[in-house]
C-alpha positions as a Markdown table, in Angstrom:
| # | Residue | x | y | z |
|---|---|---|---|---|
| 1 | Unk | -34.3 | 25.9 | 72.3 |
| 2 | Unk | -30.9 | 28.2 | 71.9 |
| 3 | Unk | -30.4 | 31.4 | 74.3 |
| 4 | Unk | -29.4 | 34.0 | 71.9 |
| 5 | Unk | -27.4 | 36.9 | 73.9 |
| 6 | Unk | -26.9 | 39.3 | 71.9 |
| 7 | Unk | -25.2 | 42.2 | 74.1 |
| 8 | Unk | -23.0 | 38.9 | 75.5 |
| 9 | Unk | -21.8 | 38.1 | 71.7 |
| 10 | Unk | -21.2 | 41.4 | 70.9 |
| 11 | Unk | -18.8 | 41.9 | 73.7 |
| 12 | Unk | -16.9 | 38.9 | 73.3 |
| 13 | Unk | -16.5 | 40.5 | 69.5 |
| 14 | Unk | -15.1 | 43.7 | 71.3 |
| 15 | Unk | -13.2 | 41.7 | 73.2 |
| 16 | Unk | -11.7 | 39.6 | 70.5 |
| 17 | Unk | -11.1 | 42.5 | 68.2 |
| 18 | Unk | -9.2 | 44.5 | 71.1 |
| 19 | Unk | -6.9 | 41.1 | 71.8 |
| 20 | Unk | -6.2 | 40.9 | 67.6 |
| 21 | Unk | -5.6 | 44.3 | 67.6 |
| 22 | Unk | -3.2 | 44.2 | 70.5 |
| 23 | Unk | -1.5 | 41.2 | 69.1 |
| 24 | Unk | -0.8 | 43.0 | 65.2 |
| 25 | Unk | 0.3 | 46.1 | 67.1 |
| 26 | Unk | 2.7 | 44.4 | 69.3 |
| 27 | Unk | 3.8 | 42.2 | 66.1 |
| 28 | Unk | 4.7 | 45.6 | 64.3 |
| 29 | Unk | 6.6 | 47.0 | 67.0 |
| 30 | Unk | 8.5 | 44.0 | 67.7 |
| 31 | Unk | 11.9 | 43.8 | 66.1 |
| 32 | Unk | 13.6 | 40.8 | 68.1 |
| 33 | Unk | 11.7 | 38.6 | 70.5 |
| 34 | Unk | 8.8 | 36.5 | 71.2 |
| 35 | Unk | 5.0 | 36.7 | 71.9 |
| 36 | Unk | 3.4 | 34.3 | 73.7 |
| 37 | Unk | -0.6 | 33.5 | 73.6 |
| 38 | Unk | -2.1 | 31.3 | 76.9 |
| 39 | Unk | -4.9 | 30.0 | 75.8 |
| 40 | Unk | -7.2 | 28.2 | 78.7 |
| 41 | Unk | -10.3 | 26.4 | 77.4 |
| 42 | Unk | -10.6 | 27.3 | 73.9 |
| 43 | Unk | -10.3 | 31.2 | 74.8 |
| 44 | Unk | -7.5 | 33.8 | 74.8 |
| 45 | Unk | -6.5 | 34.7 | 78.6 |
| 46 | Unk | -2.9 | 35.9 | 78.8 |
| 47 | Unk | -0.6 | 37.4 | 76.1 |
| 48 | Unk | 3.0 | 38.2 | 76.8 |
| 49 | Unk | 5.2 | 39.7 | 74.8 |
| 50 | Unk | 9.2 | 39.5 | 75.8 |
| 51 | Unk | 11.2 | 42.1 | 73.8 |
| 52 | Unk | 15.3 | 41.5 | 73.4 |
| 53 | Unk | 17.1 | 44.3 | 72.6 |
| 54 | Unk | 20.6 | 43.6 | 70.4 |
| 55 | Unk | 23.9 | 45.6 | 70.4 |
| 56 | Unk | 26.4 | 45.5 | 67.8 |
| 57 | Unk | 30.1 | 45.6 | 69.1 |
């Protein structure tokens, strides 16, 4: 027999779409640098995003 949950799935959807959502809005803001996604057991924990800022001389 499967255990349906579904408040539980619902939200890990919110929880998904908030981590997307985060992701695409740091992607637009980001002009030079890097994002990094830690991913422990198959699910999204951690993301950092490291933002270099360039001068011309």
């Amino acid at each position: 027999m499967t255990n349906i949950d579904p408040a539980g799935t619902k939200r890990t959807d919110t929880i998904r779409d908030d981590a997307i959502a985060f992701i695409v809005e740091a992607l637009g803001k980001l002009r030079f640098g890097a994002i990094n996604l830690t991913v422990h057991e198959g699910k999204l924990v951690q993301v950092d995003v490291t933002e270099r800022k360039r001068f011309q001389t």
